[in-house]
TORDOMI-774933 format. One record per residue: x, y, z of N, C-alpha, C in turn; residue number from 1. Coordinates in nm, 2 decimals. Atoms other than C-alpha are relative to their C-alpha. Layout:
<sites>
      n_X      n_Y      n_Z     ca_X     ca_Y     ca_Z      c_X      c_Y      c_Z     k
        X        Y        Z        X        Y        Z        X        Y        Z   NUM
...
</sites>
This chain:
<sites>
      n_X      n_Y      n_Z     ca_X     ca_Y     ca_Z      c_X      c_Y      c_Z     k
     0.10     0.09     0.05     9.14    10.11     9.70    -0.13     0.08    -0.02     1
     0.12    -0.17     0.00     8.84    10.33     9.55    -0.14    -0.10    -0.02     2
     0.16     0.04     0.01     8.56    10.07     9.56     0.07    -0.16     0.11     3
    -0.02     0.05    -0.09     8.51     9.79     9.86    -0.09    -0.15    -0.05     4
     0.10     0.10     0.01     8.35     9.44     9.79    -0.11    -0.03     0.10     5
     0.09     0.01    -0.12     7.98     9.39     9.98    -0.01    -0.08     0.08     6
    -0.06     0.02    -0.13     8.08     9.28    10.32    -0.11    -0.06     0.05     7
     0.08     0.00    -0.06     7.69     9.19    10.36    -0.01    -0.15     0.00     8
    -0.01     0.10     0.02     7.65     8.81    10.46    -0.19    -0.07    -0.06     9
     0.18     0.02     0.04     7.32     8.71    10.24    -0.02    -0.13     0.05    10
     0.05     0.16    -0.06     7.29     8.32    10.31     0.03    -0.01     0.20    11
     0.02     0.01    -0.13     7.23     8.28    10.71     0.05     0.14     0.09    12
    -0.05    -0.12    -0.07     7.25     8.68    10.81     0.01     0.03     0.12    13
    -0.02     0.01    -0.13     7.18     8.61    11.13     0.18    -0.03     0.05    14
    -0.14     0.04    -0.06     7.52     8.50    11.20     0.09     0.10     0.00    15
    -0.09    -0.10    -0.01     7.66     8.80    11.10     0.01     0.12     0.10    16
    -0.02    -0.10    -0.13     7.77     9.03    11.36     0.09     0.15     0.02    17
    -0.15    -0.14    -0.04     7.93     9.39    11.43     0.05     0.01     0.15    18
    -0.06     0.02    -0.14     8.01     9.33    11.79     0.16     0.03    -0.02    19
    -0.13    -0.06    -0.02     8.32     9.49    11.81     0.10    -0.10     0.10    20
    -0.07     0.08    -0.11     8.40     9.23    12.10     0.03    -0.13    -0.06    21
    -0.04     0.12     0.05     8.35     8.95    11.90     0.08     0.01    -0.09    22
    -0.09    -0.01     0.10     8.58     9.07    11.62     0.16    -0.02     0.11    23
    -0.10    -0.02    -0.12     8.81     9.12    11.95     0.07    -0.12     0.04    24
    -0.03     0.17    -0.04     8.79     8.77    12.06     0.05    -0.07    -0.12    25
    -0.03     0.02     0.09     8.85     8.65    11.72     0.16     0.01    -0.05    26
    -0.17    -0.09     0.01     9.21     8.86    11.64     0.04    -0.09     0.13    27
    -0.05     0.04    -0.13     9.29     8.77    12.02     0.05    -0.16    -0.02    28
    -0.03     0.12    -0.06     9.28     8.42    12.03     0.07    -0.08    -0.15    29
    -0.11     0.07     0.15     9.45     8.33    11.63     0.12     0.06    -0.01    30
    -0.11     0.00     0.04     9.77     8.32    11.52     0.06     0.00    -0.11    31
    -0.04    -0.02     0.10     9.76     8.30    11.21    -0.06     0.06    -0.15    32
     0.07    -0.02     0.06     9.62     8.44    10.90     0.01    -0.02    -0.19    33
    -0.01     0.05     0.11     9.54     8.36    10.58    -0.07     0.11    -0.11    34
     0.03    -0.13     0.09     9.59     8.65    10.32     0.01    -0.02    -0.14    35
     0.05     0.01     0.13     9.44     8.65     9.97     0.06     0.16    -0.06    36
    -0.08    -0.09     0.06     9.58     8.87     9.69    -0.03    -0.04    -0.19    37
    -0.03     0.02     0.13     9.60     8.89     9.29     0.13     0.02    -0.07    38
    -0.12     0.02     0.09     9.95     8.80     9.13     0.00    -0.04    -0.15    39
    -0.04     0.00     0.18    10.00     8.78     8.75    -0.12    -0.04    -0.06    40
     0.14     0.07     0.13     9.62     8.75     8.67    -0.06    -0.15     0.12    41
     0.07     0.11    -0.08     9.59     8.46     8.98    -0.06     0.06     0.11    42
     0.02    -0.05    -0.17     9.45     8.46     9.35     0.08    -0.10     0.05    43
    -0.10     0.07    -0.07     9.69     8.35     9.57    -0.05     0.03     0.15    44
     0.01     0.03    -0.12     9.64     8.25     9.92     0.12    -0.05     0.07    45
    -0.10     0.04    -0.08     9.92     8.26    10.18    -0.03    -0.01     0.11    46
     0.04     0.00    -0.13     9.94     8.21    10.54     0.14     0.09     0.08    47
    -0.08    -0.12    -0.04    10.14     8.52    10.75    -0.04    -0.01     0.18    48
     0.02     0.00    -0.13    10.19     8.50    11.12    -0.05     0.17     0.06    49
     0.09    -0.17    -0.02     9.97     8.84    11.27     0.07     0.04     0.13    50
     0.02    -0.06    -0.14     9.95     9.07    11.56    -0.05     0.10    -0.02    51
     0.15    -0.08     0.01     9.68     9.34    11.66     0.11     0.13     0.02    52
    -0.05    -0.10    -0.16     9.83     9.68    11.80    -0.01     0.15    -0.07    53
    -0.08    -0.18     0.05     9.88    10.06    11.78     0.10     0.06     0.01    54
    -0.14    -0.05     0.02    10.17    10.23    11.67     0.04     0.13     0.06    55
     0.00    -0.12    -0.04    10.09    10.53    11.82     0.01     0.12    -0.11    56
    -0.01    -0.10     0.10    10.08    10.74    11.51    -0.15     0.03    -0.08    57
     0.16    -0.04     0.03     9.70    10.81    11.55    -0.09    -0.05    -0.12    58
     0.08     0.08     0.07     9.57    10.54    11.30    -0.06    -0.11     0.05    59
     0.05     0.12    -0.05     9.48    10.30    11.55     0.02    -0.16    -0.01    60
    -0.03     0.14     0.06     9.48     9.98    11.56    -0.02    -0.04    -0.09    61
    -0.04     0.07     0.13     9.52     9.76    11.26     0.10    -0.12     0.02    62
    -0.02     0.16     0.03     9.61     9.40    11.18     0.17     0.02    -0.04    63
    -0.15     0.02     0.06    10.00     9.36    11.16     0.07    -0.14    -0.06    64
    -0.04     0.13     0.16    10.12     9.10    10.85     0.19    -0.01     0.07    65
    -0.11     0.02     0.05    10.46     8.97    10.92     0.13    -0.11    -0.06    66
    -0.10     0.10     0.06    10.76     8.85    10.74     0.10     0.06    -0.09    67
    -0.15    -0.04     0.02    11.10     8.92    10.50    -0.06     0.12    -0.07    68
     0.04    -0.11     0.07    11.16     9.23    10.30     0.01    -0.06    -0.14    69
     0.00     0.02     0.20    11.21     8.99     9.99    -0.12    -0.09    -0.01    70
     0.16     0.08     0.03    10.85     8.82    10.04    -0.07     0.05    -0.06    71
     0.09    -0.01     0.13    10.65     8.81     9.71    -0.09     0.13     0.10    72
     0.08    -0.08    -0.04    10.35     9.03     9.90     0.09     0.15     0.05    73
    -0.06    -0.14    -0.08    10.59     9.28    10.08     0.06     0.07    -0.11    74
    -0.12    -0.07     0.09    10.81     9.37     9.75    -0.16     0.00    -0.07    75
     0.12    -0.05     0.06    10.41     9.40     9.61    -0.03     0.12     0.06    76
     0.04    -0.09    -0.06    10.30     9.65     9.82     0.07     0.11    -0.03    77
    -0.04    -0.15     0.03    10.54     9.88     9.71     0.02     0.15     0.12    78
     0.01    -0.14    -0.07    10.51    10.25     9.82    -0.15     0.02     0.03    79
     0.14    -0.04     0.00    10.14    10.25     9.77    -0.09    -0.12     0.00    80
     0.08     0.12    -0.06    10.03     9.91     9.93    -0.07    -0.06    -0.12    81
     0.05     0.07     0.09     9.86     9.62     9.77    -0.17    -0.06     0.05    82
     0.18     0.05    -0.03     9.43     9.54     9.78     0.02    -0.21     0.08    83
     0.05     0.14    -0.06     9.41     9.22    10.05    -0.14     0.00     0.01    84
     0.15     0.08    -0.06     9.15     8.99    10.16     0.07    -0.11     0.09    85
    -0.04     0.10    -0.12     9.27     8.82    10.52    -0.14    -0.07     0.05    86
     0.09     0.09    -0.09     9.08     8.56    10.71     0.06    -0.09     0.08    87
    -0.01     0.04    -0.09     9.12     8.46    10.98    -0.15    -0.08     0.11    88
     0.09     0.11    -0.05     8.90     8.16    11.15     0.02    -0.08     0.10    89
     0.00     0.08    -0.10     8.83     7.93    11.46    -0.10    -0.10     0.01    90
     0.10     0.09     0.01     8.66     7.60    11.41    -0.02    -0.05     0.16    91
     0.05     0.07    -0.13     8.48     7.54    11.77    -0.02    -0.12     0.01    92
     0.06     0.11    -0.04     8.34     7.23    11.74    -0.08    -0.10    -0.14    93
     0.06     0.08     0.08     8.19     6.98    11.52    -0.13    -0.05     0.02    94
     0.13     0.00    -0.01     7.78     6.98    11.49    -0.05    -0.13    -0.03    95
     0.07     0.09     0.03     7.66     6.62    11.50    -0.16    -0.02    -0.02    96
     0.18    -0.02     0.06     7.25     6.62    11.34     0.02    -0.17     0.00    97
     0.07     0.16     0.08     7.07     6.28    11.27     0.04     0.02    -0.12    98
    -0.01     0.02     0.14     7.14     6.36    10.94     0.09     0.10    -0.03    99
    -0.12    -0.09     0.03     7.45     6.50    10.75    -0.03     0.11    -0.06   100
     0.06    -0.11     0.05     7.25     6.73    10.57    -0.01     0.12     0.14   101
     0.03    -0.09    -0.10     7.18     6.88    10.92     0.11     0.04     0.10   102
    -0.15    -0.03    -0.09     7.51     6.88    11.07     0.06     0.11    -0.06   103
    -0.10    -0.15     0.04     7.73     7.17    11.08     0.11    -0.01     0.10   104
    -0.12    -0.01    -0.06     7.99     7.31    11.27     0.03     0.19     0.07   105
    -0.04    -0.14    -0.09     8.04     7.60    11.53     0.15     0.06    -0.02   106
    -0.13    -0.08     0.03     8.31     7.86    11.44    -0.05     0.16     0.02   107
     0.01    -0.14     0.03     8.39     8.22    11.41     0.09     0.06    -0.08   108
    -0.07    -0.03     0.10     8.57     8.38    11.14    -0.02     0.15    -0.01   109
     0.00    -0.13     0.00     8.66     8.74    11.05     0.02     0.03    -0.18   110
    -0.03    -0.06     0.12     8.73     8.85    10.67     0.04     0.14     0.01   111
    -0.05    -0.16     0.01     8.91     9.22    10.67     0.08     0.00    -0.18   112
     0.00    -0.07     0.19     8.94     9.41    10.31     0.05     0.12     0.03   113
    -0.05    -0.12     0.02     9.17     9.67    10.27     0.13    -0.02    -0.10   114
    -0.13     0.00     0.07     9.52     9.78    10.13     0.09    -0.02     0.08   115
    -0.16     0.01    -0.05     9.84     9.66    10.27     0.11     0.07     0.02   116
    -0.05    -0.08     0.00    10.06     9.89    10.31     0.16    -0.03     0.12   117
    -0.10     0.06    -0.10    10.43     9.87    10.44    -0.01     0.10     0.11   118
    -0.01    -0.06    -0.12    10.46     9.98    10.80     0.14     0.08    -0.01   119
    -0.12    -0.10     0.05    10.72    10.33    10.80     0.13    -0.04     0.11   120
    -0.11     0.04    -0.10    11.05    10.22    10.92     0.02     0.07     0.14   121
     0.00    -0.10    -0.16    11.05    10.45    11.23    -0.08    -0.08     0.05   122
     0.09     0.07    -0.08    10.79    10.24    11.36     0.03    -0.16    -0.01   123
    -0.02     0.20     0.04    10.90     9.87    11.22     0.05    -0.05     0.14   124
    -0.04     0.09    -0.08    11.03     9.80    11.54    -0.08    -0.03     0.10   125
     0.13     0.01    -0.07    10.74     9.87    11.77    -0.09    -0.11    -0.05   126
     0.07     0.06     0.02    10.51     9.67    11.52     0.05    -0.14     0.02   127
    -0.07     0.10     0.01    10.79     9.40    11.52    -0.05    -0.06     0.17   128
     0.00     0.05    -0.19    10.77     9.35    11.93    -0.14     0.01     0.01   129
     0.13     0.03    -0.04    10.36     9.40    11.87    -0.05    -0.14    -0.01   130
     0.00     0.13     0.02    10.36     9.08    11.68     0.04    -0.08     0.09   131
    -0.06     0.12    -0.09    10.56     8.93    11.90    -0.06    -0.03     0.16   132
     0.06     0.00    -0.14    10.36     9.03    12.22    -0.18    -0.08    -0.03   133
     0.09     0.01     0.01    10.07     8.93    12.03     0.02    -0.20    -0.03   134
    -0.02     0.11    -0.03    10.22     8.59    11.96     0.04    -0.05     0.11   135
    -0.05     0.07    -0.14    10.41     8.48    12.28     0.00     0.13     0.10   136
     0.04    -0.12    -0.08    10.26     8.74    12.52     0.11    -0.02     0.12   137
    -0.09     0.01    -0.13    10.54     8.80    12.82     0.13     0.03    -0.10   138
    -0.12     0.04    -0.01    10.80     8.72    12.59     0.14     0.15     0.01   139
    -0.08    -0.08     0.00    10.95     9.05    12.53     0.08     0.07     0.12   140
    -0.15    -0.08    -0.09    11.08     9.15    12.87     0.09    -0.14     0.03   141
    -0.09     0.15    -0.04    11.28     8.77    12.86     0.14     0.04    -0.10   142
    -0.10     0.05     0.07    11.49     8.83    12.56     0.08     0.15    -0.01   143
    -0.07    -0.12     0.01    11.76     9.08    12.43    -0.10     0.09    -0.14   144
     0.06    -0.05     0.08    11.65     9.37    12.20     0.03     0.01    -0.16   145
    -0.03     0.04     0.14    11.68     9.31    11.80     0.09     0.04    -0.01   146
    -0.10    -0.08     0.07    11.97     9.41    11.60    -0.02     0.03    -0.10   147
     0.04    -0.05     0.10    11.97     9.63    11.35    -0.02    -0.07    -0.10   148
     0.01     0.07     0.11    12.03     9.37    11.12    -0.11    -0.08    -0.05   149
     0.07     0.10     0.03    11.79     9.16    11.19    -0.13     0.08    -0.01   150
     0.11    -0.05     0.03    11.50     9.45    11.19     0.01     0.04    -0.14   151
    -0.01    -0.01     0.14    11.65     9.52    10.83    -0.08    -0.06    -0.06   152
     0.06     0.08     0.06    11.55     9.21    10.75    -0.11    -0.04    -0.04   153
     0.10     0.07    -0.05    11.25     9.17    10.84    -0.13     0.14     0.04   154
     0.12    -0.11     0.03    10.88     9.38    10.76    -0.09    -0.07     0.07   155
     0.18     0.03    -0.08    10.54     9.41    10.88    -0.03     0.07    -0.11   156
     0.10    -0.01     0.06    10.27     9.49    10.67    -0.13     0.07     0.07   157
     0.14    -0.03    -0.05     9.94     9.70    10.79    -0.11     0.00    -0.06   158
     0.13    -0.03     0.12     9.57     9.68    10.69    -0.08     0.02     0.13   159
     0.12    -0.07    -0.06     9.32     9.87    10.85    -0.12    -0.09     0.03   160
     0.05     0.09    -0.07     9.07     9.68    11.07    -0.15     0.12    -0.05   161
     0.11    -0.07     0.04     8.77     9.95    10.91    -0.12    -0.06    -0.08   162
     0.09     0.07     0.07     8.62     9.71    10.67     0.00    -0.12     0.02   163
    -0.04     0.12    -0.08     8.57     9.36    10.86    -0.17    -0.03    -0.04   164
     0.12     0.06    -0.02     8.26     9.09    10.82     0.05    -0.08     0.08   165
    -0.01     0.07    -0.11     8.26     8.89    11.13    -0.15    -0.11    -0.06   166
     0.07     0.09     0.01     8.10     8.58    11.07    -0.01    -0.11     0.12   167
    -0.04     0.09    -0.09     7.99     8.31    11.37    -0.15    -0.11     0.02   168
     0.11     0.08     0.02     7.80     7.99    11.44     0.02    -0.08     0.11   169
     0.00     0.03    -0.13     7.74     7.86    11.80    -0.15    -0.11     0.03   170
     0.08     0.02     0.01     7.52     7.61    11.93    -0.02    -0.14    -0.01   171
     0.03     0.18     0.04     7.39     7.21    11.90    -0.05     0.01    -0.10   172
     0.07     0.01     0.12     7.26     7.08    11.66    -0.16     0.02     0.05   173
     0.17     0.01    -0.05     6.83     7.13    11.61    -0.06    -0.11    -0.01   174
     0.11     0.09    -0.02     6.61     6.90    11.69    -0.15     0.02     0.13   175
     0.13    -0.01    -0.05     6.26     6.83    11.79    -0.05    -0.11     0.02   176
     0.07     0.14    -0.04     6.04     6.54    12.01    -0.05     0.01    -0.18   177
     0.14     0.06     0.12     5.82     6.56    11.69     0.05     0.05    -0.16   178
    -0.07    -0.01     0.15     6.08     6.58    11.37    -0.01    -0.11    -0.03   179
     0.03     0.08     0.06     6.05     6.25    11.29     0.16    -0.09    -0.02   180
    -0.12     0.04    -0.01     6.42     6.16    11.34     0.00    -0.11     0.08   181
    -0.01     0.11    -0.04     6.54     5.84    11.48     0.09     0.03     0.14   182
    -0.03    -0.09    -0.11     6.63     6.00    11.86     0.04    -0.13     0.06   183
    -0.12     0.08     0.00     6.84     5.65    11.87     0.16     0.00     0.00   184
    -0.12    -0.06     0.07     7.11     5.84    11.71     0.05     0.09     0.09   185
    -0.04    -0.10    -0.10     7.35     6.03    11.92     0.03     0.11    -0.08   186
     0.01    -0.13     0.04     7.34     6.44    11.81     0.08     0.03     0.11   187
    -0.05    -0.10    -0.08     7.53     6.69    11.96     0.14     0.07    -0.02   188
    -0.13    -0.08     0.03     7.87     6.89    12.00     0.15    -0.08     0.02   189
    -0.13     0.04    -0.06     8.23     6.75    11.97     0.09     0.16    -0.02   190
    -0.07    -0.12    -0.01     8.40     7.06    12.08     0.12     0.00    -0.04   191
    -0.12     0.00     0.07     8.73     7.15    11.90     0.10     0.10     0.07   192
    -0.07    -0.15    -0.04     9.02     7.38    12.05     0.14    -0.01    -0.03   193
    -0.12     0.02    -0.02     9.40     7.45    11.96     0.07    -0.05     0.15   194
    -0.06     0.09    -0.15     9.60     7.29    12.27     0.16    -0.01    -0.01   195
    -0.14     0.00     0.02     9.90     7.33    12.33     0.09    -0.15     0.15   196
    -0.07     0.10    -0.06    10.17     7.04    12.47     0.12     0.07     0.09   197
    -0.09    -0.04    -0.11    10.44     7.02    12.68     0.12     0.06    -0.07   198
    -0.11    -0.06     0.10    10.76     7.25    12.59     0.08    -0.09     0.01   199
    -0.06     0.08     0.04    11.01     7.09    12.44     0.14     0.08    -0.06   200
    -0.15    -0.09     0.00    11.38     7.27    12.51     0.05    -0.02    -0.12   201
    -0.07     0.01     0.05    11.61     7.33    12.31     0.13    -0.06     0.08   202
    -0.13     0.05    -0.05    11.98     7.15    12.30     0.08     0.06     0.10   203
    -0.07    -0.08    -0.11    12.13     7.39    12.50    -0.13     0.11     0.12   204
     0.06    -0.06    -0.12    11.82     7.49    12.75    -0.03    -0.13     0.08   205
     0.09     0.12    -0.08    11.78     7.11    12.86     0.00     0.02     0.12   206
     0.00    -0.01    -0.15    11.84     7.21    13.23    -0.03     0.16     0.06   207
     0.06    -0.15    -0.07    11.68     7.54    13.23    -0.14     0.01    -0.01   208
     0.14     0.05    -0.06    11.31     7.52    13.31    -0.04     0.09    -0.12   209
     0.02    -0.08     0.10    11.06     7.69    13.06    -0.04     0.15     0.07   210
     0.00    -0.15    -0.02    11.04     8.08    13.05    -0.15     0.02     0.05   211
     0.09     0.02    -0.08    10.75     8.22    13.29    -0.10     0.04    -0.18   212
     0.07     0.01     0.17    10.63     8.33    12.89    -0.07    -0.12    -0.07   213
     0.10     0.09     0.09    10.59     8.01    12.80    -0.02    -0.10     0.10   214
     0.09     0.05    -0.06    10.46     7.87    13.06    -0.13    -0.01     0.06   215
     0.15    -0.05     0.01    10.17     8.10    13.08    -0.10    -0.05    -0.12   216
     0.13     0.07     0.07    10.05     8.03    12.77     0.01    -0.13    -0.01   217
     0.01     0.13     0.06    10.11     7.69    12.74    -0.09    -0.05     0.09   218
     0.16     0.05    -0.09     9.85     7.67    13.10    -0.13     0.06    -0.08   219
     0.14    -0.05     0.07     9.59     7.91    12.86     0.00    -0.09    -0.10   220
     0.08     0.11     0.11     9.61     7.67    12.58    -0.02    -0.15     0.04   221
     0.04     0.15     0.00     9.56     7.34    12.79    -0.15    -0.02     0.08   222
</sites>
């Protein structure tokens, strides 16, 4: 990619942040992401389950895309990767104002711009168990280890975490004794959070309790 779109947030700059930690928290706590692209002259938006990690082959961390080897985006990428635009987002809460004009909504969101690029089979399996440590953390010392077949089947995608705008917005709504608002009206935060329920076995684990995997996160997301 020989030219980068400007990453600079003009409307409410304040919000924008390089905190390294908040990009951190961000990646950490989503699941899913939502990768933009240009196919036949369109923009297309898909959604790709992620994971963060290093491969150990001195490029560092970077955003891992995954899914099949005959997925439109992965048979794009080619040998010499394809120009994304990922986002990934977390709606905290919903901003109640006296007035809808003044209402908003507490979130944090990430945008990363790079090229795509398929991850080199010598490493597809590591990235494969990063995702998956990055989705159901624990799970990989529970299960057996892939089969060749099924890492055939099945790609990761990388894009470099170097060009990132972090966007976020925290906070009540504003008000003032002497704005002239009708302080009748209830203002304030309805906080918003993924949540996770109770597991729900499969046909043949109904008498086996859930894995200590998923019973960790399913106490972090309640």
């Amino acid at each position: 990619m020989s030219t980068c779109p400007n990453l600079t947030v003009r409307r409410k700059p304040d919000r924008q942040t390089d905190d390294p930690a908040v990009l951190d928290g961000i990646l950490a706590d989503g699941h899913l992401a939502h990768v933009a692209m240009v196919r036949d002259g369109w923009p297309v938006v898909l959604p790709y389950l992620y994971g963060v990690g290093d491969l150990g082959d001195g490029l560092g961390r970077r955003l891992l895309l995954h899914g099949s080897t005959g997925g439109g985006l992965f048979l794009d990428a080619g040998s010499d990767g394809v120009p994304v635009s990922v986002a990934i987002s977390h709606l905290d809460g919903l901003v109640y104002a006296r007035s809808l004009n003044d209402s908003s909504a507490n979130y944090r969101s990430a945008m990363i711009v790079g090229r795509a690029t398929v991850v080199p089979r010598e490493l597809r399996v590591e990235a494969l168990w990063q995702v998956g440590d990055h989705l159901m953390p624990g799970r990989r010392a529970e299960v057996r280890e892939m089969t060749p077949r099924e890492v055939a089947a099945t790609q990761v995608l990388q894009v470099p975490l170097d060009r990132v705008s972090v966007k976020t917005r925290s906070g009540g709504a504003g008000e003032a004794s002497d704005d002239g608002e009708d302080h009748g009206v209830w203002a304030g935060v309805l906080p918003l959070a993924v949540a996770a329920g109770t597991p729900e076995p499969s046909a043949l684990s109904a008498d086996v309790p859930p894995a200590p995997s998923v019973a960790a996160l399913a106490a972090r997301l309640r």
